[in-house]
C-alpha positions as CSV (number, residue, x, y, z in Angstrom):
1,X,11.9,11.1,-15.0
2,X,14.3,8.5,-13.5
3,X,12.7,5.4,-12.2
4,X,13.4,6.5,-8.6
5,X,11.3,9.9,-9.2
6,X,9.1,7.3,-10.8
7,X,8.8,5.0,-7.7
8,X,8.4,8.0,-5.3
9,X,5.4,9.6,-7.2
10,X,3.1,7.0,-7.4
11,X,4.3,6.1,-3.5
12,X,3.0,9.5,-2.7
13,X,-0.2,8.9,-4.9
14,X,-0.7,6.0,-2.8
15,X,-0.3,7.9,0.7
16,X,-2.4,10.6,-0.2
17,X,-5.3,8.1,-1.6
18,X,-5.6,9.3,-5.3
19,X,-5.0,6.2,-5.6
20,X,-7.8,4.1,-4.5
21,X,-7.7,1.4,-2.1
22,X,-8.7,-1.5,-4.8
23,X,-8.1,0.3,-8.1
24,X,-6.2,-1.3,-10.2
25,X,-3.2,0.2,-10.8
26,X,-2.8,-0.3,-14.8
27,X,1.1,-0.1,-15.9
28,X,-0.3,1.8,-19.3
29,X,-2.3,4.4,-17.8
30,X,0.1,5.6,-15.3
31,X,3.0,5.2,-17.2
32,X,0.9,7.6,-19.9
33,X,0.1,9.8,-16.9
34,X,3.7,9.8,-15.9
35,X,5.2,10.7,-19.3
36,X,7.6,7.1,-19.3
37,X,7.6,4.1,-20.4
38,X,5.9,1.2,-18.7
39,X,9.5,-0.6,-17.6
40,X,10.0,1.9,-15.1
41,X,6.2,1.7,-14.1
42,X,6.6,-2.0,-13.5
43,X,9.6,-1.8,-11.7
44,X,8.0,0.8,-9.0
45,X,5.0,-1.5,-8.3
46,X,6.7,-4.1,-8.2
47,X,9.2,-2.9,-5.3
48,X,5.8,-0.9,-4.2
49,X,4.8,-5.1,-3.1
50,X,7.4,-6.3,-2.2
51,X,7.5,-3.2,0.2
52,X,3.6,-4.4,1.3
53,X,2.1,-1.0,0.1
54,X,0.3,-2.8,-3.0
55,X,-1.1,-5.9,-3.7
56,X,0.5,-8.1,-6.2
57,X,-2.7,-10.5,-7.7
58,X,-1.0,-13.4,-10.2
59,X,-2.5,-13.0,-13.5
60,X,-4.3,-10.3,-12.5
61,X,-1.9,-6.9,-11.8
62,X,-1.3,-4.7,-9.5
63,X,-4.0,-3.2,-7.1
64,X,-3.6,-0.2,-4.6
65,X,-4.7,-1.5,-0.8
66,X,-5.5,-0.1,2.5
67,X,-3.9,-2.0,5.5
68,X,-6.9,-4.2,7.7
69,X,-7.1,-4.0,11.1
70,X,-5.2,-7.0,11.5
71,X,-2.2,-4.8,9.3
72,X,-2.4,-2.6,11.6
73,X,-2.4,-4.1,14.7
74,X,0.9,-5.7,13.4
75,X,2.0,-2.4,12.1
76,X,2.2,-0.9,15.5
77,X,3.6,-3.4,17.6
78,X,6.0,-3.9,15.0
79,X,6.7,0.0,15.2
80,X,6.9,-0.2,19.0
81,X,9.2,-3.5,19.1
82,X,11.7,-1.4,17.0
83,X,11.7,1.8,18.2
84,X,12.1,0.9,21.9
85,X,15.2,-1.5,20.4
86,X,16.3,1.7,18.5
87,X,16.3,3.8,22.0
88,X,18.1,0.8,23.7
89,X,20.7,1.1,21.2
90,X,21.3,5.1,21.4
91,X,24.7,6.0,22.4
92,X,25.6,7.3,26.0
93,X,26.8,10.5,24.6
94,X,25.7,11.7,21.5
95,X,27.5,14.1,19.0
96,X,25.8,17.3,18.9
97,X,24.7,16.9,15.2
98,X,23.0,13.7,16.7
99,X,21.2,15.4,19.7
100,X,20.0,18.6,17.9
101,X,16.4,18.9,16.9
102,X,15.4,18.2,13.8
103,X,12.8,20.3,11.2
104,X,10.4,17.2,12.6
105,X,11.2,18.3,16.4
106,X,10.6,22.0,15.3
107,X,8.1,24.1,17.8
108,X,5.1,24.9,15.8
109,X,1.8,25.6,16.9
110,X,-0.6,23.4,17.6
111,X,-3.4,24.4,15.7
112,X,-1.3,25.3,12.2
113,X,-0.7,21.4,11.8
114,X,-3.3,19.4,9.6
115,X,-3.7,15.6,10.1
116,X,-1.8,15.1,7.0
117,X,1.2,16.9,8.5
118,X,1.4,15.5,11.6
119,X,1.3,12.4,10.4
120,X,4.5,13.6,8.5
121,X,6.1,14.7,11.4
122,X,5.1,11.6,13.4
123,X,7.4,9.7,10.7
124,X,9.9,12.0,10.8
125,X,10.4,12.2,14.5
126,X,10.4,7.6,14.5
127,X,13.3,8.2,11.7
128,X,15.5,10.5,13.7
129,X,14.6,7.8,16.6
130,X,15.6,4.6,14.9
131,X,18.6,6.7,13.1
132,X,20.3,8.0,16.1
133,X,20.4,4.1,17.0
134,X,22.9,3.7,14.5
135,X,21.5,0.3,13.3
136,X,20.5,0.2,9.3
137,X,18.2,-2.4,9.2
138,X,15.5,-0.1,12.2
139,X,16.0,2.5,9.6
140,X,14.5,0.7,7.1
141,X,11.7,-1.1,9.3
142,X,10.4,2.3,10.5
143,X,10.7,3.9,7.1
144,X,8.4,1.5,5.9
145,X,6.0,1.3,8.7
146,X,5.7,5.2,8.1
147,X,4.5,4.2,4.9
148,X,2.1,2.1,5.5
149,X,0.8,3.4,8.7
150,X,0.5,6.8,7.0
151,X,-3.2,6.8,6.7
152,X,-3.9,5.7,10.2
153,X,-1.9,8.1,11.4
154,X,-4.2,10.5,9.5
155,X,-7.4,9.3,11.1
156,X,-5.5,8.9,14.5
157,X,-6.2,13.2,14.7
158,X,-10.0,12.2,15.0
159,X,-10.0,9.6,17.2
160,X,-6.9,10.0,19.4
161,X,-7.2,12.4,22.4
162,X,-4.2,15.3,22.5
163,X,-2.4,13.7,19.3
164,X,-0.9,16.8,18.8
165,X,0.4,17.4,22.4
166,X,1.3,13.8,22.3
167,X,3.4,13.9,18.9
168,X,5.4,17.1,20.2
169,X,6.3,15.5,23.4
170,X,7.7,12.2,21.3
171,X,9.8,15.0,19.2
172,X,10.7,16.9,22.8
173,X,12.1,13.9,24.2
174,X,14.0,12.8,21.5
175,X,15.5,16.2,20.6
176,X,16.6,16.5,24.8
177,X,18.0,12.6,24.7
178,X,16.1,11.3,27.3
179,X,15.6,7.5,26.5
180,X,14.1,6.2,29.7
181,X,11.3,8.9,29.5
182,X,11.1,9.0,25.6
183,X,10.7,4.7,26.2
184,X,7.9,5.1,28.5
185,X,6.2,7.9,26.3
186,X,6.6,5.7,23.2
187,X,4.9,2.3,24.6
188,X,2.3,4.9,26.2
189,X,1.7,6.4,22.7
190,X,1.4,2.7,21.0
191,X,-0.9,1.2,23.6
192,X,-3.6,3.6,22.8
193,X,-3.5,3.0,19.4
194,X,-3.4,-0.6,20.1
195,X,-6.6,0.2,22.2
196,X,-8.3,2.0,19.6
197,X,-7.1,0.1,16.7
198,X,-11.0,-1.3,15.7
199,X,-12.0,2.5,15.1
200,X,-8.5,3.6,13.1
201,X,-8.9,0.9,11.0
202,X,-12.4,1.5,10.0
């Protein structure tokens, strides 16, 4: 397993909560459960920090964490702040490889999505958003607020009226290029999560 695949498996362990927020995450035992050796191991959680989806303790290890509601308060303006920039930043006229939908913008019904893959698709429709700007550095800012907004975005399907309806409209408007109504629809989408944020975060 290359330390990449390495990286990647215990980042999806994390999203999905087999990992428990404050376990400690011992370099031994998952590099046992892994089949590698514990360099690799280190290395992931180690990035895994430095990317804010662990907790780093000196002296102590590694621990898996779940964002507060402070995190998250930041987490979605910060989301908001960049993705409005990234709109700002689309071109005039797009390539058609840039303005086609996406598997994210895809029609599917409303009742075959799960919480867990909507909040997929909520991630993947920001990506295609901040890509299309053409500016690296969104890419990587809303990549890793997708991360670690992940399980919000999961409990945001209990607590969030029409998040379904909602999330298709985001992935409707992107997919049609319409920035000015896709800008409005996104700092709609934010301020009720900013409104709701004590009960996400709970």
């Amino acid at each position: 397993m290359t330390e990449g695949a390495v990286y990647e498996r215990i980042k999806n362990w994390l999203l999905a909560q087999t990992l428990v927020p404050g376990q400690l995450l011992q370099i031994g035992v998952l590099a046992d459960e892994l089949g590698v050796s514990t360099t690799p191991v280190r290395e992931a959680l180690t990035r895994l920090a430095a990317e804010r989806m662990i907790m780093s303790v000196p002296k102590r290890g590694f621990f898996a964490r779940t964002p507060s509601e402070d995190d998250i308060l930041g987490l979605y303006s910060v989301n908001q702040t960049i993705l409005d920039a990234a709109v700002a930043r689309w071109p005039e006229h797009p390539a058609e490889s840039q303005a086609a939908p996406t598997a994210a913008t895809e029609e599917v019904p409303v009742q075959e999505r799960s919480a867990e893959q909507l909040a997929r698709q909520t991630g993947e429709v920001f990506l295609q958003i901040a890509t299309r700007s053409g500016v690296g550095e969104f890419v990587e800012i809303i990549r890793n607020m997708n991360d670690r907004l992940h399980h919000a975005r999961v409990l945001e399907c209990e607590i969030v009226a029409n998040v379904f309806v909602e999330v298709g409209r985001l992935a409707a408007l992107a997919a049609a290029n319409e920035p000015a109504q896709l800008r409005e629809a996104l700092k709609a989408y934010h301020e009720e999560r900013l409104r709701q944020v004590a009960v996400i975060s709970k």
